[in-house]
PDB file of N, CA, C and O in Angstrom:
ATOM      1  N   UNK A   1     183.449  92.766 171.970  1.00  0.00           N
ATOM      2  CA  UNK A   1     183.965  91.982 173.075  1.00  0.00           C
ATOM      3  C   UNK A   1     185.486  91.883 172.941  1.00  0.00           C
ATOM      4  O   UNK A   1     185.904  91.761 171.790  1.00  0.00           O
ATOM      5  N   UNK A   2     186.491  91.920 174.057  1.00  0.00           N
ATOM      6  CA  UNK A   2     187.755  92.483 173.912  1.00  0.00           C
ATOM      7  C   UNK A   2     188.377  90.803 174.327  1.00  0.00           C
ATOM      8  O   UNK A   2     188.354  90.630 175.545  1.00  0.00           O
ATOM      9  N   UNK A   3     188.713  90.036 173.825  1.00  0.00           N
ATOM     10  CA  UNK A   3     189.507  88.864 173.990  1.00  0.00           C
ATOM     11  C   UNK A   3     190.571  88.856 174.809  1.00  0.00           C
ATOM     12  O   UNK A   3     191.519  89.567 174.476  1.00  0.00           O
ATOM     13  N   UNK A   4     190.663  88.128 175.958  1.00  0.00           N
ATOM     14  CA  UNK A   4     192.063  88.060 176.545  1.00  0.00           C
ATOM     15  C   UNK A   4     192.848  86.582 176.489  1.00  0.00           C
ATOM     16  O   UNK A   4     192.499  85.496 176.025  1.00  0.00           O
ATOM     17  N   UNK A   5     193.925  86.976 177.093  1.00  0.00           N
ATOM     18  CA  UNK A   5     194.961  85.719 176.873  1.00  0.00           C
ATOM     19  C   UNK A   5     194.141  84.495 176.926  1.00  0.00           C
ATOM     20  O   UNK A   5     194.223  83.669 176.017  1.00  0.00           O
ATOM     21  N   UNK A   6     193.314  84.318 177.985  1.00  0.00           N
ATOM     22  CA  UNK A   6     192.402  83.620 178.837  1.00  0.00           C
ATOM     23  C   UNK A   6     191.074  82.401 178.255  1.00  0.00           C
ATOM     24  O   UNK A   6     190.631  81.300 178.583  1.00  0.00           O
ATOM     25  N   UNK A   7     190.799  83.702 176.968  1.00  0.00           N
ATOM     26  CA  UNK A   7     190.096  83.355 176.207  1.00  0.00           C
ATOM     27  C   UNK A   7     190.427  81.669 175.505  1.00  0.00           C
ATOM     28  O   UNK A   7     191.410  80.943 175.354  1.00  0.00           O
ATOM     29  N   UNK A   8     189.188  81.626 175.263  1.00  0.00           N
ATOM     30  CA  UNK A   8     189.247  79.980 174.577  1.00  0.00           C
ATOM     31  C   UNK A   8     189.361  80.005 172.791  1.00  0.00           C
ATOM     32  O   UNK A   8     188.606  80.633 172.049  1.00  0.00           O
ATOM     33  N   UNK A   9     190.282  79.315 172.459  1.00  0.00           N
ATOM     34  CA  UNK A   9     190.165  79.295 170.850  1.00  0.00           C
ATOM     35  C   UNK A   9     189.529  78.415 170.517  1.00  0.00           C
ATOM     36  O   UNK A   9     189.789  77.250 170.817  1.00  0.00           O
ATOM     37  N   UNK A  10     188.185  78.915 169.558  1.00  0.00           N
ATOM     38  CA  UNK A  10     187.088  78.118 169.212  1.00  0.00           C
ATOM     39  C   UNK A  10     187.020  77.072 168.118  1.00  0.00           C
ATOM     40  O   UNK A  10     186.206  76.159 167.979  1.00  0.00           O
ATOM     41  N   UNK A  11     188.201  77.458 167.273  1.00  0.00           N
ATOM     42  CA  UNK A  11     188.006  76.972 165.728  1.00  0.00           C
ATOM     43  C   UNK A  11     189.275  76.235 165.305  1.00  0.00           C
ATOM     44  O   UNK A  11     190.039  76.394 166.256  1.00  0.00           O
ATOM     45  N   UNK A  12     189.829  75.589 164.472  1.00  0.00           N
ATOM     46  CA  UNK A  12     191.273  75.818 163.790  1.00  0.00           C
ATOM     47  C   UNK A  12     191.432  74.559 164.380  1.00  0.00           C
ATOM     48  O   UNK A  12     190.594  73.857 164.947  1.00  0.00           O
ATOM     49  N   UNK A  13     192.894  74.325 164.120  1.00  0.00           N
ATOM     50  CA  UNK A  13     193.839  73.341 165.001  1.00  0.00           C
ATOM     51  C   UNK A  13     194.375  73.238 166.166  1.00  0.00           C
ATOM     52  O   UNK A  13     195.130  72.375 166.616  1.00  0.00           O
ATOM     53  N   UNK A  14     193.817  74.434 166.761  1.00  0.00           N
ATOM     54  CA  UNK A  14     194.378  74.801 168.051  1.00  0.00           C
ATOM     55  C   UNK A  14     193.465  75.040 169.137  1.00  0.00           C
ATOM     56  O   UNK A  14     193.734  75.448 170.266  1.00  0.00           O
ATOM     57  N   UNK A  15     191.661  74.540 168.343  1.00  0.00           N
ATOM     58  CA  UNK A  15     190.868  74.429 169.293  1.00  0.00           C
ATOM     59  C   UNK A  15     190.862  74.027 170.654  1.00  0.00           C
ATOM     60  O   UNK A  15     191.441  72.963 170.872  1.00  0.00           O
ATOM     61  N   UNK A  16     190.245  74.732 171.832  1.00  0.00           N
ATOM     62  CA  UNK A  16     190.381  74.229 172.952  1.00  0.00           C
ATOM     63  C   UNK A  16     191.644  75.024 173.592  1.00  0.00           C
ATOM     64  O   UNK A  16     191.694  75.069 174.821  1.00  0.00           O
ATOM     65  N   UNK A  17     192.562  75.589 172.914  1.00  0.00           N
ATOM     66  CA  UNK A  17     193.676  75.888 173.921  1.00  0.00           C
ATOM     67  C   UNK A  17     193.494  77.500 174.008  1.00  0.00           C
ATOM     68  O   UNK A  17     192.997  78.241 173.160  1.00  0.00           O
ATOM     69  N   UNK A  18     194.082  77.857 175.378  1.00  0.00           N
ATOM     70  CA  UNK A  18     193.802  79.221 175.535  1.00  0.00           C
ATOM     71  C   UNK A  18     194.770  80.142 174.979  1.00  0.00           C
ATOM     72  O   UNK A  18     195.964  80.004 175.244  1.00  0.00           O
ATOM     73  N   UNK A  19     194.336  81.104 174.202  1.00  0.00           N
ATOM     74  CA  UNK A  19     194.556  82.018 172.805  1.00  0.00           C
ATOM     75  C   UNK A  19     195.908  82.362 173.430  1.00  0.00           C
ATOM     76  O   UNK A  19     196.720  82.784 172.607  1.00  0.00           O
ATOM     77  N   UNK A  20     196.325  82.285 174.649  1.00  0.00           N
ATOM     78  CA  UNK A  20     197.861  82.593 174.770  1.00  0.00           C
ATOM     79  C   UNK A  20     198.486  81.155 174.322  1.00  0.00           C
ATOM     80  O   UNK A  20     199.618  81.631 174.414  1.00  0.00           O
ATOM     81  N   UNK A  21     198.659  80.238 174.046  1.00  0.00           N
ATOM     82  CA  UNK A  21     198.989  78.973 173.985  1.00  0.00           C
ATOM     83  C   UNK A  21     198.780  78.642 172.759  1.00  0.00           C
ATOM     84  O   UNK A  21     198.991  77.545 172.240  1.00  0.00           O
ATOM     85  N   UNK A  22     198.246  79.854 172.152  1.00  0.00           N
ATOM     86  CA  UNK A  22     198.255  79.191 170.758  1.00  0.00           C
ATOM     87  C   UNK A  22     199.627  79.673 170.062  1.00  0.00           C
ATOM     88  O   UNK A  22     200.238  80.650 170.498  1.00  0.00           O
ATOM     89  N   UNK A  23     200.000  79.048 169.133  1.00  0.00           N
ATOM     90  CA  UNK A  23     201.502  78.899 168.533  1.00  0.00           C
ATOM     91  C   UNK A  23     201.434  80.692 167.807  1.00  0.00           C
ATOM     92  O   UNK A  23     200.384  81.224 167.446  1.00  0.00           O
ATOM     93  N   UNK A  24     202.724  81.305 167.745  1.00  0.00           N
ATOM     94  CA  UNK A  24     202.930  82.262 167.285  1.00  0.00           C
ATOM     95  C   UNK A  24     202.414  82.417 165.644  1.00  0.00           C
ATOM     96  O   UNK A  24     201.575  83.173 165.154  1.00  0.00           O
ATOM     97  N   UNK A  25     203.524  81.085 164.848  1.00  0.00           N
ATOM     98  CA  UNK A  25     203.346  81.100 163.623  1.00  0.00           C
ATOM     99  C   UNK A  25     201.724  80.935 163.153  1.00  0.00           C
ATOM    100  O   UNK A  25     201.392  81.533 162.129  1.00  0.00           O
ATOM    101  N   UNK A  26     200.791  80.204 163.820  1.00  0.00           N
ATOM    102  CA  UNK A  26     199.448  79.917 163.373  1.00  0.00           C
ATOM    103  C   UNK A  26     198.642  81.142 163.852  1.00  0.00           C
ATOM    104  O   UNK A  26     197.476  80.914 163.529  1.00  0.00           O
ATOM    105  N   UNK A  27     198.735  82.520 164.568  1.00  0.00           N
ATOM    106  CA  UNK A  27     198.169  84.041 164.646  1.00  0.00           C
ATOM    107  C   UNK A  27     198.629  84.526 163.520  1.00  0.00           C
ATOM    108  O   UNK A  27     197.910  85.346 162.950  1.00  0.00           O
ATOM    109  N   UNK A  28     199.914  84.163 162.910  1.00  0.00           N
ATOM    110  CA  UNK A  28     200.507  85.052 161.764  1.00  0.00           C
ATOM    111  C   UNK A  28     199.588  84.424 160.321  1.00  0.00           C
ATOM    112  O   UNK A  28     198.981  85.026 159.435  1.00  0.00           O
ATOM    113  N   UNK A  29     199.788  83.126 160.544  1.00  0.00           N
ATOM    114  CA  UNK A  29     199.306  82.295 159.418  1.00  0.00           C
ATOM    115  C   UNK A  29     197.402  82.974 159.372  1.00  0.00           C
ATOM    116  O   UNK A  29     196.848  83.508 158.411  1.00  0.00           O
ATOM    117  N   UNK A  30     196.930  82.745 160.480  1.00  0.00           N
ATOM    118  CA  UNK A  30     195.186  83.018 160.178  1.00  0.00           C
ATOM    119  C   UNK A  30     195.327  84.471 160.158  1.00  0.00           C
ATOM    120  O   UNK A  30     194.499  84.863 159.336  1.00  0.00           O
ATOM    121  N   UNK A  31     196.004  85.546 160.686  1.00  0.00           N
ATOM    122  CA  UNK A  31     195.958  87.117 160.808  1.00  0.00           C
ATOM    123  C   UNK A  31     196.457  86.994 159.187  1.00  0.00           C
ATOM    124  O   UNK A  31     195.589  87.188 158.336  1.00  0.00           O
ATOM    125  N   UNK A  32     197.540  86.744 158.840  1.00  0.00           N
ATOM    126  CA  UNK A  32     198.107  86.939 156.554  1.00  0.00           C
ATOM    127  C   UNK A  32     196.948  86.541 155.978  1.00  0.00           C
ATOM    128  O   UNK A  32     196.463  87.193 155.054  1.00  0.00           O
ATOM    129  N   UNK A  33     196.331  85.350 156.488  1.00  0.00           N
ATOM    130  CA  UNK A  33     195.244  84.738 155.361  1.00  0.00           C
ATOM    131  C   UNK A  33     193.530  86.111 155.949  1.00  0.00           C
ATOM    132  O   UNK A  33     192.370  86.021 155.546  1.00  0.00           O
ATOM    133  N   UNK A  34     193.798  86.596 156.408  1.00  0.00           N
ATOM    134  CA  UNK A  34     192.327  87.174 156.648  1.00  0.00           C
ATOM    135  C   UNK A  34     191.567  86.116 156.901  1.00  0.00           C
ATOM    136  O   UNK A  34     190.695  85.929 156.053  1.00  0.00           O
ATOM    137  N   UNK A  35     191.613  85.160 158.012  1.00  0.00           N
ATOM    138  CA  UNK A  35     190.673  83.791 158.169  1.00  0.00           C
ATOM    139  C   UNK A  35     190.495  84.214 159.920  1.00  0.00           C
ATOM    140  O   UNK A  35     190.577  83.280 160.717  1.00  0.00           O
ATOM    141  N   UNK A  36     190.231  85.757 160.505  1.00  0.00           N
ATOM    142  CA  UNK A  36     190.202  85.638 161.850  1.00  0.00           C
ATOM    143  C   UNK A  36     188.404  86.726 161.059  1.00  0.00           C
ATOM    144  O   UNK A  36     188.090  87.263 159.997  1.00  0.00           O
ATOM    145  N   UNK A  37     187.728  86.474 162.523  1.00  0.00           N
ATOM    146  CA  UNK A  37     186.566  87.409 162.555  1.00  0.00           C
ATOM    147  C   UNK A  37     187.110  89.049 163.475  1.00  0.00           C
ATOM    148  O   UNK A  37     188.293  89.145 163.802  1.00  0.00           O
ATOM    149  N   UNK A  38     186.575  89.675 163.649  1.00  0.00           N
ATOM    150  CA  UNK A  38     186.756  91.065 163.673  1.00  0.00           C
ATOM    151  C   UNK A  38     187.263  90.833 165.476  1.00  0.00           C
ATOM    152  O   UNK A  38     188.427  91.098 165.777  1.00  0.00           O
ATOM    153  N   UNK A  39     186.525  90.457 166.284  1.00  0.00           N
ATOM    154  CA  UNK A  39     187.428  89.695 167.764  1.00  0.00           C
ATOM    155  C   UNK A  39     188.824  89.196 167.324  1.00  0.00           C
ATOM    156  O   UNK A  39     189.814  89.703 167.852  1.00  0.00           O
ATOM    157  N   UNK A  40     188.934  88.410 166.559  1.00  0.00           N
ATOM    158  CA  UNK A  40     189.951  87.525 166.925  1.00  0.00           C
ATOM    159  C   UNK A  40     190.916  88.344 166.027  1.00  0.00           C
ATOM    160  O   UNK A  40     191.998  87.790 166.222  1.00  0.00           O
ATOM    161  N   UNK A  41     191.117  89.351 165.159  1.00  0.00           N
ATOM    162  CA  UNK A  41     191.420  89.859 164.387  1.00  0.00           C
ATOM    163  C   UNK A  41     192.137  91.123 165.800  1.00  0.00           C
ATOM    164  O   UNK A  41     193.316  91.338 166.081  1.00  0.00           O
ATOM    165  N   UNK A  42     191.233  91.554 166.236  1.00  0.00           N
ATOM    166  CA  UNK A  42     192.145  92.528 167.477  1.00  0.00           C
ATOM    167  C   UNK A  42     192.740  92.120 168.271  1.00  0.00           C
ATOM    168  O   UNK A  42     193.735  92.712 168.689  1.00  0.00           O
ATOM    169  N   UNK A  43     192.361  91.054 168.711  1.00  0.00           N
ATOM    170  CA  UNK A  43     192.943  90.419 169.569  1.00  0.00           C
ATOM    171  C   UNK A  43     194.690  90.301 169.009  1.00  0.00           C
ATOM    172  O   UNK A  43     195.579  90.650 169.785  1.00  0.00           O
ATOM    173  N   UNK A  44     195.057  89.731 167.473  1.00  0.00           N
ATOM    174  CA  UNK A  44     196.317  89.571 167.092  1.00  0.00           C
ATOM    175  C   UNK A  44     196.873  90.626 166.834  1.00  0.00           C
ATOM    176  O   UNK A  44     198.101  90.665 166.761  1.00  0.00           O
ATOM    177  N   UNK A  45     195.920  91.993 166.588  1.00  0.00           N
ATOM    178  CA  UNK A  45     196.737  92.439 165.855  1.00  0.00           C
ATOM    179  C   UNK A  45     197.487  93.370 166.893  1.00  0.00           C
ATOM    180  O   UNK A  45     198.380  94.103 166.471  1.00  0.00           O
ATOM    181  N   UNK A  46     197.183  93.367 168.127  1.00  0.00           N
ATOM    182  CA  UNK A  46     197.849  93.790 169.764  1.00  0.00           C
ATOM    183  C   UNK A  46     199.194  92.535 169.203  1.00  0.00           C
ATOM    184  O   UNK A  46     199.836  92.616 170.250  1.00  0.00           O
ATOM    185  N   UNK A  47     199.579  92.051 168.802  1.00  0.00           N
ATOM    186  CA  UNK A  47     200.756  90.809 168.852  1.00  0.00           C
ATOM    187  C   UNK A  47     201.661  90.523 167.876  1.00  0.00           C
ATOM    188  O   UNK A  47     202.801  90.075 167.999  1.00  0.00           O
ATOM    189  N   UNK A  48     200.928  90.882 166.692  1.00  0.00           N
ATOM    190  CA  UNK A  48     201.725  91.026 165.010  1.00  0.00           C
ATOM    191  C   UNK A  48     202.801  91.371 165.042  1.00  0.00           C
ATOM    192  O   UNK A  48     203.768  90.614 164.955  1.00  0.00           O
ATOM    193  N   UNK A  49     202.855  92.803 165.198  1.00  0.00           N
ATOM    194  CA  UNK A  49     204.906  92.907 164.922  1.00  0.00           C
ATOM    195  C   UNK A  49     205.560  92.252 166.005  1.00  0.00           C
ATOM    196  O   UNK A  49     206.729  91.975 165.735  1.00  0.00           O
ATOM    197  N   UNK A  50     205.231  91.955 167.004  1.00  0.00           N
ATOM    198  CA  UNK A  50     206.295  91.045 167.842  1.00  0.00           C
ATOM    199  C   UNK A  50     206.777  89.556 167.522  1.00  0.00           C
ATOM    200  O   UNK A  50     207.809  88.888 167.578  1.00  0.00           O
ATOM    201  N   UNK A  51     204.828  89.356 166.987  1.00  0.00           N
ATOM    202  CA  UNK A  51     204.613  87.703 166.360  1.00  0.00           C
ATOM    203  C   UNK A  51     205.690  87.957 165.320  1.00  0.00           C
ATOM    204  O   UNK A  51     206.378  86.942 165.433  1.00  0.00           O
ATOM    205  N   UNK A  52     206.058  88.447 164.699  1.00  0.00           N
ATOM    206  CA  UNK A  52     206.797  88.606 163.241  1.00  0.00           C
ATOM    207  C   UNK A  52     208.472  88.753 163.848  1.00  0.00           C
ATOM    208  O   UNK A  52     209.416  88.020 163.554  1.00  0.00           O
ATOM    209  N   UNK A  53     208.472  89.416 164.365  1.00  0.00           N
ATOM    210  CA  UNK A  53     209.928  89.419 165.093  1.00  0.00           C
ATOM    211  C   UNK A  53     210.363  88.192 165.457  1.00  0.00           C
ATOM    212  O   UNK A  53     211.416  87.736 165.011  1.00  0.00           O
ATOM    213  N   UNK A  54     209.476  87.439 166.433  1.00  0.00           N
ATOM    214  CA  UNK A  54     209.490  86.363 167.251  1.00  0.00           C
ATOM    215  C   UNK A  54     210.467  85.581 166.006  1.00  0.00           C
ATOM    216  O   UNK A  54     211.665  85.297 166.001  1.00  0.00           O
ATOM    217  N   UNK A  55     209.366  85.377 164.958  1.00  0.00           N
ATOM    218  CA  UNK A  55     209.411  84.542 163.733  1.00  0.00           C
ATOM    219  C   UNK A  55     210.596  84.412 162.884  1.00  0.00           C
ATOM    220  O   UNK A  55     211.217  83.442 162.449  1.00  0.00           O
ATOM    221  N   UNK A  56     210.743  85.896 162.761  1.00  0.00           N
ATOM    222  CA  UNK A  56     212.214  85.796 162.067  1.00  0.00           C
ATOM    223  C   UNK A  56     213.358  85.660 162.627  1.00  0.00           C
ATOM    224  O   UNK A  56     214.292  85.439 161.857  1.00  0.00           O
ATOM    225  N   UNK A  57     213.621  85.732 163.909  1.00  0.00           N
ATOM    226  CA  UNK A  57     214.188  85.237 164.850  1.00  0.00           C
ATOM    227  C   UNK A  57     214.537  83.894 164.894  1.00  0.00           C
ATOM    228  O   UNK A  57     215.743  83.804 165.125  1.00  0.00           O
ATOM    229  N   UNK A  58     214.000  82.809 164.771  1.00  0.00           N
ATOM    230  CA  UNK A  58     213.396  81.492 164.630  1.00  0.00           C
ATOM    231  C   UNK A  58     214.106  80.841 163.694  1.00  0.00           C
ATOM    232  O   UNK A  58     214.843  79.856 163.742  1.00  0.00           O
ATOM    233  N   UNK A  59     213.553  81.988 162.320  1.00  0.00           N
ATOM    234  CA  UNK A  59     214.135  81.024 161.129  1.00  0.00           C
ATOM    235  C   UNK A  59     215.797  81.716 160.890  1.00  0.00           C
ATOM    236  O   UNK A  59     216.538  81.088 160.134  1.00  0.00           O
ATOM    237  N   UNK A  60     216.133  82.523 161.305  1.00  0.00           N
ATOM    238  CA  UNK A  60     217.846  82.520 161.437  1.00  0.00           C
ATOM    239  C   UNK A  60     218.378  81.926 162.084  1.00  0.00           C
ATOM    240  O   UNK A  60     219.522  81.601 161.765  1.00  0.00           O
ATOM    241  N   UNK A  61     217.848  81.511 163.245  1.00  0.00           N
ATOM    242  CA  UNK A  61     218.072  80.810 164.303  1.00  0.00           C
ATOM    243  C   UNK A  61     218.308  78.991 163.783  1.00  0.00           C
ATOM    244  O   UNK A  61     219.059  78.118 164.218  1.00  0.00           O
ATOM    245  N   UNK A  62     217.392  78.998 162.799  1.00  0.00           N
ATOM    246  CA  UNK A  62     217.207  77.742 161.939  1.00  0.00           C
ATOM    247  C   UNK A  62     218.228  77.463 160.830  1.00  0.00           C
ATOM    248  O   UNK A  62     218.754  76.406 160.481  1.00  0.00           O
ATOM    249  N   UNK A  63     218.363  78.773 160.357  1.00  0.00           N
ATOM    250  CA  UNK A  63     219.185  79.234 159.246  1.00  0.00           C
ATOM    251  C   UNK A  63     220.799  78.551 159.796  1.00  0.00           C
ATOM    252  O   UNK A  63     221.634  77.776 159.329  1.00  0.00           O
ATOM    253  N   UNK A  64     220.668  79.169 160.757  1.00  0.00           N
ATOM    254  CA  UNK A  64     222.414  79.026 160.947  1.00  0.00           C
ATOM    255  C   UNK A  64     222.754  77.901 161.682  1.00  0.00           C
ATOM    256  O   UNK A  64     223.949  77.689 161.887  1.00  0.00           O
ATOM    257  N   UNK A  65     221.360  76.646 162.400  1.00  0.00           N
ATOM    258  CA  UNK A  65     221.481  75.162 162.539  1.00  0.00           C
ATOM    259  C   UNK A  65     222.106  74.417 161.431  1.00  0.00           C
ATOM    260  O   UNK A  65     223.019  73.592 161.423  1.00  0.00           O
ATOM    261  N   UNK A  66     221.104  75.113 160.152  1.00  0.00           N
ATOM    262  CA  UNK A  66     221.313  74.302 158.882  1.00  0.00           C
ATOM    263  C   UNK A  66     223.206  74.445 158.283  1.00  0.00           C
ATOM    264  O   UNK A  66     223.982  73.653 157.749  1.00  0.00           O
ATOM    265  N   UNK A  67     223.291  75.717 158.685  1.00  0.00           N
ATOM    266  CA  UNK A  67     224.778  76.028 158.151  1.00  0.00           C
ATOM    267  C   UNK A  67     225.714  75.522 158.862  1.00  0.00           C
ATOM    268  O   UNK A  67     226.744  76.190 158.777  1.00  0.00           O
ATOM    269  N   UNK A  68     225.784  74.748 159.437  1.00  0.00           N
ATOM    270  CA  UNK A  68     226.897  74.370 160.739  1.00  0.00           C
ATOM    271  C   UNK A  68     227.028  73.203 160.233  1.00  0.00           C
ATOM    272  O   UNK A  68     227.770  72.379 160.766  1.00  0.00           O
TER     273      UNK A  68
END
């Protein structure tokens, strides 16, 4: 079964919200830990290197709040 944005997230902390709405860092966090099932596992991994881009983006972005 092929998951879309649309889809409902069943489990986690982010139950209830639709799998586009779920936070970047928490696909990276359950996709690193191997804590997705074989659905939810394709579903991210269509999103990973962007999710990861997104991310490091973020924390330089954070990086150079802190330095100012």
């Amino acid at each position: 079964m092929a998951l879309t944005d649309n889809d409902i997230m069943p489990f986690g902390k982010h139950k209830g919200k639709k799998l586009s709405d779920v936070p970047h860092g928490y696909w990276l966090y359950m996709y690193d830990g191997k804590m997705l099932n074989k659905d939810y596992k394709e579903y991210a991994e269509e999103a990973v290197p962007s999710l990861r881009t997104l991310k490091e983006m973020a924390n330089r972005n954070q990086d150079q709040e802190r330095s100012r």
